[in-house]
C-alpha positions in Angstrom: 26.7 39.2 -55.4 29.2 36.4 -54.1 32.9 37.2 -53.8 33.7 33.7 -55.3 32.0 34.9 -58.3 34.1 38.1 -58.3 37.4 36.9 -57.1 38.3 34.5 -59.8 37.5 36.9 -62.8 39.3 39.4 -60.7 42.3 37.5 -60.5 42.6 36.6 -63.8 42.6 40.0 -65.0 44.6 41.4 -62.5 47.6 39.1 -63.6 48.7 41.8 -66.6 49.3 44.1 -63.8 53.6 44.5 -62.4 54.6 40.8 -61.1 55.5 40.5 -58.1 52.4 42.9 -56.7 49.4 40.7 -55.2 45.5 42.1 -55.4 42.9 41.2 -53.3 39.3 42.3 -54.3 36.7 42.8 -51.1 33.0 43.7 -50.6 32.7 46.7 -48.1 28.8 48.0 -47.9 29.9 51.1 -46.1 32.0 52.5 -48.7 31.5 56.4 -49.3 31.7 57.1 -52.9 34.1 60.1 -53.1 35.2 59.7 -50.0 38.7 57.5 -50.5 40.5 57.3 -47.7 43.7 59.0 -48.1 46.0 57.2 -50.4 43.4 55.2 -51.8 41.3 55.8 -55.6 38.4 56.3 -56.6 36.6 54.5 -59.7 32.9 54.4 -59.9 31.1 53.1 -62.8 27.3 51.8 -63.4 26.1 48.2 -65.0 23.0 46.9 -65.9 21.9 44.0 -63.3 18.5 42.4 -61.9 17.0 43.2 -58.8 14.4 40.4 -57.0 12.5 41.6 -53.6 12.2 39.6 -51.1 8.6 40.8 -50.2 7.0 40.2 -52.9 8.9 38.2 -55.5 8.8 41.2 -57.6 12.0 41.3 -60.3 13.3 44.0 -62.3 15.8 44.9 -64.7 17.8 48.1 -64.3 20.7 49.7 -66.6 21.7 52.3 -63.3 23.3 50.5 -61.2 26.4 52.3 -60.0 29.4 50.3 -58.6 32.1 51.9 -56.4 35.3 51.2 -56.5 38.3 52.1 -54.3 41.9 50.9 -54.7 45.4 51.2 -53.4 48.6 49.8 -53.5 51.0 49.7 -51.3 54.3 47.9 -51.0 53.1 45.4 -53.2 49.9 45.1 -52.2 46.7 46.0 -53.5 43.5 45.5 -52.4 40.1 46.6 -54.4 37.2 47.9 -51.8 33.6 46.9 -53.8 30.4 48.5 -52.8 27.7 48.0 -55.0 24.3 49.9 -54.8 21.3 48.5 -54.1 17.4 49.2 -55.2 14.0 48.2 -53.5 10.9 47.4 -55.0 8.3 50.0 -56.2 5.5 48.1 -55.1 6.0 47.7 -51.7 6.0 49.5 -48.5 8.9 50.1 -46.5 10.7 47.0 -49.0 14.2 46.9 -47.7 17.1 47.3 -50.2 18.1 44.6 -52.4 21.4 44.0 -54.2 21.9 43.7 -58.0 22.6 40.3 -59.5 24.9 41.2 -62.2 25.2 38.8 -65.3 28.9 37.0 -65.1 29.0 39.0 -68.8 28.5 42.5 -66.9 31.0 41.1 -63.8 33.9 41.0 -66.3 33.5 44.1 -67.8 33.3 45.9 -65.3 36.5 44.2 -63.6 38.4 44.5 -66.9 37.6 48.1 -66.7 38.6 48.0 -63.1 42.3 46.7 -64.0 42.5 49.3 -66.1 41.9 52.2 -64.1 44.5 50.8 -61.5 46.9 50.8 -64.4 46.5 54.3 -64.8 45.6 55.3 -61.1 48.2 53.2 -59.3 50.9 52.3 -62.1 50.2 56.1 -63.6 50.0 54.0 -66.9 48.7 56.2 -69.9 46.1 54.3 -71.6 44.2 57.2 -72.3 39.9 57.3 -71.0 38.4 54.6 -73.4 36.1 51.7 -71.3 34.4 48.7 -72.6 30.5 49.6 -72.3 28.7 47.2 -70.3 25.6 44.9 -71.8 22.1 46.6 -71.6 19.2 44.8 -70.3 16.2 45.3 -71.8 14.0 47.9 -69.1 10.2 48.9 -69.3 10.1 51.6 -67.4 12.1 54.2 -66.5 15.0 54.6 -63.6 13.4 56.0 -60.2 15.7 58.1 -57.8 13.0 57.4 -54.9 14.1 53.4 -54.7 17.4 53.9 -55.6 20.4 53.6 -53.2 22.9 55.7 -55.3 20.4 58.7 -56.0 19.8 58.7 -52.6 23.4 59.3 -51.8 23.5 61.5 -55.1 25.9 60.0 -57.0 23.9 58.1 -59.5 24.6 59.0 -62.8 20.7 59.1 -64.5 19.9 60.7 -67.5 
């Protein structure tokens, strides 16, 4: 989860938004899904990404990965806050949290998605609710709430 992999895709989708306006996208782990600060939006939205631990070596896939999202713009300038949840390992005890590593495929829709919203929540844009899906990885077993950041906080969006 490196900026410089999020920034440039970030950027390059933000450019169809008003010219003149500047966006800046940052990672902020203590970001309270719906909790926006007043004046700022809320977007959240899950992706599939991988997950390794760093106990074990243990990897797994996992299509419930929820990303958080909050924006504002202000005199020209908008910045993006990022959080994005993390999981820990099954297999072992007290394994600390890890964070997704989201294909570059998954990273741009999710961003293109992003610009989107802040066309509708910050230009009040009417582009209607559609959202590109994001790509499914292929998982074994199913989603468990117990090792999951975003259950734990209750806002993960499971079936």
């Amino acid at each position: 989860m490196a900026l410089q992999e999020w920034t440039p895709i970030f950027q390059k989708k933000a450019n169809i938004l008003k010219q003149g306006d500047s966006w800046h996208l940052q990672f902020d782990e203590n970001l309270l899904p719906d909790s926006p600060n007043s004046g700022w939006e809320q977007y959240i939205r899950n992706t599939g990404a991988r997950f390794k631990c760093r106990e074990c070596g243990r990897g797994w896939p996992s299509n419930r990965v929820m990303v958080v999202f909050h924006m504002r713009l202000s005199c020209g300038q908008g910045v993006v806050k990022v959080r994005l949840f993390r999981q820990n390992c099954k297999k072992c005890i007290k394994a600390p949290m890890e964070r997704p590593s989201i294909t570059p495929e998954n990273i741009d829709i999710l961003l293109e998605n992003l610009v989107e919203k802040i066309r509708i929540k910050c230009y009040h844009e009417n582009l209607g609710e559609g959202h590109r899906p994001f790509v499914t990885l292929d998982v074994k077993s199913p989603h468990e709430p117990a090792h999951c950041e975003a259950c734990m906080q209750g806002i993960c969006t499971r079936n």
